[in-house]
NUTOR-95252 format. One record per residue (C-alpha): y, x, z negated; residue in one letter. Coordinates in Angstrom, 1 decimal. Each point is the difference from the previous one (the first is absolute). Layout:
// NUTOR-95252
+--------+--------+--------+----+
|     py |     px |     pz | aa |
+--------+--------+--------+----+
|      Y |      X |      Z |  A |
...
+--------+--------+--------+----+
This chain:
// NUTOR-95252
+--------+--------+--------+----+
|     py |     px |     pz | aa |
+--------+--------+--------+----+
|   96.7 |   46.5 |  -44.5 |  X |
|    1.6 |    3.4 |    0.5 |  X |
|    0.4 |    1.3 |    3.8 |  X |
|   -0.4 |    3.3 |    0.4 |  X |
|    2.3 |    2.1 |    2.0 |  X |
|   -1.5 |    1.5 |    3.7 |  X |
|   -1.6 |    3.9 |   -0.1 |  X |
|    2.7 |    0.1 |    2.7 |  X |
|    2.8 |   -0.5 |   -3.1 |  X |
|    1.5 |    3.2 |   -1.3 |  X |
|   -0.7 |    0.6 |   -3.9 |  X |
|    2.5 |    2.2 |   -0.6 |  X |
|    2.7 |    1.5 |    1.1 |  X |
|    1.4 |    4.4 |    0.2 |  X |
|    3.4 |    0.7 |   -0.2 |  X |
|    0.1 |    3.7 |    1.0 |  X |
|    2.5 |    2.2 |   -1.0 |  X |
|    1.0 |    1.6 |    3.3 |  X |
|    3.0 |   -2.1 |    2.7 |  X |
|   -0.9 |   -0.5 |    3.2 |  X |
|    1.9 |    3.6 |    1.0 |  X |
|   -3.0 |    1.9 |   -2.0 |  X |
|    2.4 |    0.6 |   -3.3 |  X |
|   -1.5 |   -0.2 |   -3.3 |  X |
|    1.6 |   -2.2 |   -2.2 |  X |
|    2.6 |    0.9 |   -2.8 |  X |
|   -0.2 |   -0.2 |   -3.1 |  X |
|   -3.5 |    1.7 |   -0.4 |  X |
|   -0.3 |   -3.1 |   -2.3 |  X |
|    0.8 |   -2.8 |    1.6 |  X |
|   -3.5 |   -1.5 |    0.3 |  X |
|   -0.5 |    0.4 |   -3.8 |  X |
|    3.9 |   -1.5 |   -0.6 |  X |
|   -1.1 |   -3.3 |    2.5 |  X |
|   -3.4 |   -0.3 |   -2.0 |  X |
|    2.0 |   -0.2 |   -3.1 |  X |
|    1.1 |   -3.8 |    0.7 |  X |
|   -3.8 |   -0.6 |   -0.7 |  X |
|   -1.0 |    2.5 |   -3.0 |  X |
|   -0.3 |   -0.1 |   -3.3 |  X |
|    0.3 |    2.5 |   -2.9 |  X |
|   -2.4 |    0.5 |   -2.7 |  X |
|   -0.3 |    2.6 |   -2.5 |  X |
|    2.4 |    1.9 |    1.4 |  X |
|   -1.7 |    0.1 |    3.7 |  X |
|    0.5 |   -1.9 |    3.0 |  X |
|   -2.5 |   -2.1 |    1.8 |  X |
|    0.5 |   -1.5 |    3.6 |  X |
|   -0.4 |   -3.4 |    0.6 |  X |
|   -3.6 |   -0.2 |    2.5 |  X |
|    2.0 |   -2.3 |    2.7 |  X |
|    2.9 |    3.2 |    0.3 |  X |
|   -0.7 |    3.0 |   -0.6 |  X |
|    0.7 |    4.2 |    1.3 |  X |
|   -2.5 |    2.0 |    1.5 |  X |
|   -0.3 |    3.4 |    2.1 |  X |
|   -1.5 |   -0.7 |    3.6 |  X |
|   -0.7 |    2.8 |    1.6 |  X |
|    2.8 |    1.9 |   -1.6 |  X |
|    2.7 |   -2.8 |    0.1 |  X |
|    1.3 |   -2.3 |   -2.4 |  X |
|   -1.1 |   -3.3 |    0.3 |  X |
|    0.2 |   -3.6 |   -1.4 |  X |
|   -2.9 |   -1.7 |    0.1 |  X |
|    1.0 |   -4.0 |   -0.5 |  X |
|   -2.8 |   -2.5 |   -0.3 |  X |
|    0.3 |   -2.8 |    2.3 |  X |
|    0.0 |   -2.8 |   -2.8 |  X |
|    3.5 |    2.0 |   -1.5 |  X |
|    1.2 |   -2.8 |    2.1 |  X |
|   -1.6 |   -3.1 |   -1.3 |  X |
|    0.5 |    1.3 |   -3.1 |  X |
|    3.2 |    1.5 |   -0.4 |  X |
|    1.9 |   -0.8 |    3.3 |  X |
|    3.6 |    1.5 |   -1.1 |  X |
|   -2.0 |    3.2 |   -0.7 |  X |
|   -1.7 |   -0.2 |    3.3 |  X |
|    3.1 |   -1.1 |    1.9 |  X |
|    2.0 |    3.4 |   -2.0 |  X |
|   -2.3 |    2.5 |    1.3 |  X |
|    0.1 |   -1.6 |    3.4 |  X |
|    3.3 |    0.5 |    0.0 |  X |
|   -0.3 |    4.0 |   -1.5 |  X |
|   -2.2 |    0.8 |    2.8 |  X |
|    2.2 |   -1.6 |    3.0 |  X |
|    3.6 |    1.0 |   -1.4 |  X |
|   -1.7 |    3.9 |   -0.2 |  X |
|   -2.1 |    0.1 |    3.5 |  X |
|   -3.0 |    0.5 |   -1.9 |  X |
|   -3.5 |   -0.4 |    1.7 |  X |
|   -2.1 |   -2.8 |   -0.8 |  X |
|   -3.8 |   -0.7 |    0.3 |  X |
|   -2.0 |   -2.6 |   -0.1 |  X |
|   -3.6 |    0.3 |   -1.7 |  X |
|   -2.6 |   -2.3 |    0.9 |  X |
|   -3.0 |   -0.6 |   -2.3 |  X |
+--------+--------+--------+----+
């Protein structure tokens, strides 16, 4: 039988593109060039992987990485980890 995490865990995780000085994060691409490790390309268009993907937040470039990224793919998980801490960038936790 499968145990279910508490409400209390966070479901995902936002990696937002400012550093803790208020700075918006170079390249202006950067969230869409970390997604890449997850996306695929079909018919000559790219599609982000559900567990990592960009958004806008309130004006701000954002990953938004799904909280089984690192059950499932735990380098992946571990490599954006790592992109966020080695560039000061903010991270949130969302809970469900």
């Amino acid at each position: 039988m499968e145990q279910k995490a508490p409400s209390s865990a966070p479901c995902k995780l936002i990696i937002r593109g400012l550093t803790s000085s208020g700075q918006k994060f170079r390249p202006s691409d950067w969230a869409e060039r970390l997604c890449g490790h997850m996306a695929t390309f079909k018919h000559r268009r790219i599609y982000f992987s559900p567990k990592l993907r960009p958004a806008v937040i309130e004006g701000i470039k954002c990953v938004i990485v799904d909280i089984d990224l690192v059950q499932t793919h735990p380098k992946v998980h571990q490599t954006v980890l790592d992109f966020a801490n080695t560039n000061d960038l903010g991270l949130i936790e969302e809970k469900s």
